[in-house]
C-alpha positions, 0 to 999 in steps of 0.5 A: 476422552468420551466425549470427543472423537475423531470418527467424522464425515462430512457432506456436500453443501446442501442448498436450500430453496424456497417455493419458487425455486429461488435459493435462499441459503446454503447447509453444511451437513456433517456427522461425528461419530453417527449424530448429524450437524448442520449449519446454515449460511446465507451465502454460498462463500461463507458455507464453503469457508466454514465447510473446508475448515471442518475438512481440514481438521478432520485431515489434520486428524484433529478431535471434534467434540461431540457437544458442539460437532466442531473441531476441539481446538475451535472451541478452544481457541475462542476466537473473535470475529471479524469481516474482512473490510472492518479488519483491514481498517482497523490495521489502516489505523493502527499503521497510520501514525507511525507511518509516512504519507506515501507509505500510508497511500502504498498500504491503501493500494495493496489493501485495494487490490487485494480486498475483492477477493475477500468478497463473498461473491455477492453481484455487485450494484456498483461499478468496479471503479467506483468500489477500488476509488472508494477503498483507496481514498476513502476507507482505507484513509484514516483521515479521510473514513469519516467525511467520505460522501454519501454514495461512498459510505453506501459503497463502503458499506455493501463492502463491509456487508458482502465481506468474508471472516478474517478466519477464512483465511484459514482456508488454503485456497482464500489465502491464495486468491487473497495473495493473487488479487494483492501481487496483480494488475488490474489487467490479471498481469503480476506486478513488478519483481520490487512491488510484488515483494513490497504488496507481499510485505503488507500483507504478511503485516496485515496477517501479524496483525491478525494473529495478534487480534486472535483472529488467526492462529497464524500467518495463513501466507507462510504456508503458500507456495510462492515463486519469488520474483527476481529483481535485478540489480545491474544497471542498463547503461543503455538507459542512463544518459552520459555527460554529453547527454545529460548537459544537452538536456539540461541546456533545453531545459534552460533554453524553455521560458518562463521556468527553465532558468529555474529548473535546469540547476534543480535537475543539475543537482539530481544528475551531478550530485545524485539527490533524489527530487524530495531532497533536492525540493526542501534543499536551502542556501544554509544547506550548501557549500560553494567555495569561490575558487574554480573547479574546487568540489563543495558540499550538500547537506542534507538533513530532511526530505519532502516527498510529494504524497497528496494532501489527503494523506499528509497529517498537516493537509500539504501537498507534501510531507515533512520527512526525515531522509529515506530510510534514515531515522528522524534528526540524521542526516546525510554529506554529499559532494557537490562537483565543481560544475554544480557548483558553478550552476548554483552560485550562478543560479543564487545570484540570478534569482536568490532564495525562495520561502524559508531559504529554499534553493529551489523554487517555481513559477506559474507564468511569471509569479512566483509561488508560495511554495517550492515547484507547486504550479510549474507548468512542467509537472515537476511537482509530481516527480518521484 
């Protein structure tokens, strides 16, 4: 082809300085085959970004075309393009409905974490906090984007501008600090084994996503060197309580008033039938078998869940979410064998204090009333267990 040519060199950015001495913007010089190019860029980020991707198509020994001086495939591809914050929203809403709440919650978090590595380097008017608490509650909150308050939406918005492309991605190095920011505490320490490969799932999401926009050509994390973290799967008996344990704390649970007689069988069925809290909070009387006959195993039911998540990130506005059970699909449910000591702790626990809203097992107390609904003011923060 005569109009194309792999004979290219490309230079260091230029800066650009204006009367006072003061930089104003950032070239990026290049040549193909002899005839110079430059483009211009207001922030030193964006040059680079730009200037490393004209580096490795020349590396990869791409042809660039002698109308444009950019690489063929650029043209070629025609990509769209979008900042970085306004791409990560549209993949919020795109996840939001098929999502649960404390899945929409998880992928605000990750997205937090890993967006000021797509900022452009810009000095930040705003406190680091604020821009993480904007981000998670308010931006990267379908629900919530469009009634954030004033100072936020001003945040939000110096997010949006300060922004690096989605296609800087494509630069190695922007892909990486992307990875590092999404799989690290805020003290620089990588997060846990389980939540590192959780973090690393969304992203991969994110960037299929990308792909599909036609704002990648492909995932940018698959080509990253990554060790994988290793998750144990042996318990520690040393922290698992044995019976004798597990009945003296569930005898001063009892013995703590107003609530202790109220939350000693809901721990009873999380350590003698294994249940896990949001199955054992939307628990009702029609959902359990206890024969009359002593040391006889009855049965639980189970058939949805109700994990605490927060109102803002419920679609009815509840503290809690009405889910099917964890990993389960919607309607299936699920037996489990209710020992006979358990049994005798709930037939006690029915007779003393009967059923609470809608036929809950379960209910709590905020001094001595009772609530509307199941462990939403109990003075022991149950209502937060996870």
């Amino acid at each position: 082809m005569n109009d194309t040519t792999f004979n290219v060199r490309i230079y260091k950015t230029e800066k650009r300085r204006n009367i006072k001495g003061v930089v104003t913007s950032y070239r990026v010089l290049w040549q193909t085959d002899g005839r110079p190019w430059k483009k211009p860029f207001q922030k030193d980020a964006q040059a680079d970004a730009f200037r490393s991707a004209l580096v490795t198509a020349a590396r990869r020994g791409e042809p660039f075309s002698l109308v444009t001086g950019e690489p063929v495939s650029w043209a070629r591809t025609d990509k769209p393009e979008m900042n970085w914050y306004s791409f990560a929203c549209k993949f919020v809403d795109m996840k939001w409905t098929d999502a649960s709440a404390k899945h929409r919650a998880g992928i605000a978090y990750v997205l937090t974490l890993a967006s000021p590595a797509m900022f452009d380097g810009t000095a930040c008017p705003y406190d680091a906090k604020e821009v993480r608490t904007a981000l998670r509650r308010w931006g990267f909150n379908t629900k919530e984007r469009k009634h954030c308050p004033e100072r936020t939406r001003d945040i939000l918005a110096w997010v949006e501008r300060n922004s690096l492309p989605v296609s800087a991605l494509t630069v190695p190095a922007t892909a990486r600090a992307l990875l590092n920011a999404a799989t690290s505490r805020l003290d620089g320490r990588r997060v846990a084994a389980s939540s590192n490969r959780r973090h690393r799932v969304v992203l991969s999401n994110a960037m299929a996503y990308g792909v599909e926009l036609k704002l990648l050509d492909k995932n940018p994390l698959t080509d990253l060197k990554w060790k994988i973290s290793k998750t144990s799967f042996q318990v520690d008996r040393r922290s698992v309580v044995n019976p004798d344990q597990a009945r003296a704390l569930l005898d001063a649970i009892e013995k703590r008033r107003p609530s202790g007689p109220l939350l000693m069988p809901f721990f009873a069925a999380l350590y003698f039938a294994g249940l896990r809290p949001e199955e054992a909070v939307n628990l009702r009387e029609k959902d359990i078998t206890l024969p009359d006959a002593p040391d006889t195993w009855g049965e639980i039911y189970l058939t949805a869940a109700t994990p605490d998540a927060g109102k803002e990130w419920t679609d009815s506005g509840e503290q809690r979410d009405d889910r099917s059970l964890k990993h389960r699909p919607e309607g299936e449910s699920r037996p489990v064998p209710c020992a006979p000591e358990l049994v005798a702790i709930l037939r006690a626990h029915l007779k003393e204090h009967g059923t609470g809203p809608g036929g809950r097992v379960f209910t709590a107390c905020r001094g001595t009333c009772w609530p509307q609904a199941p462990f939403s003011g109990c003075g022991t923060g149950l209502a937060g267990t996870r």
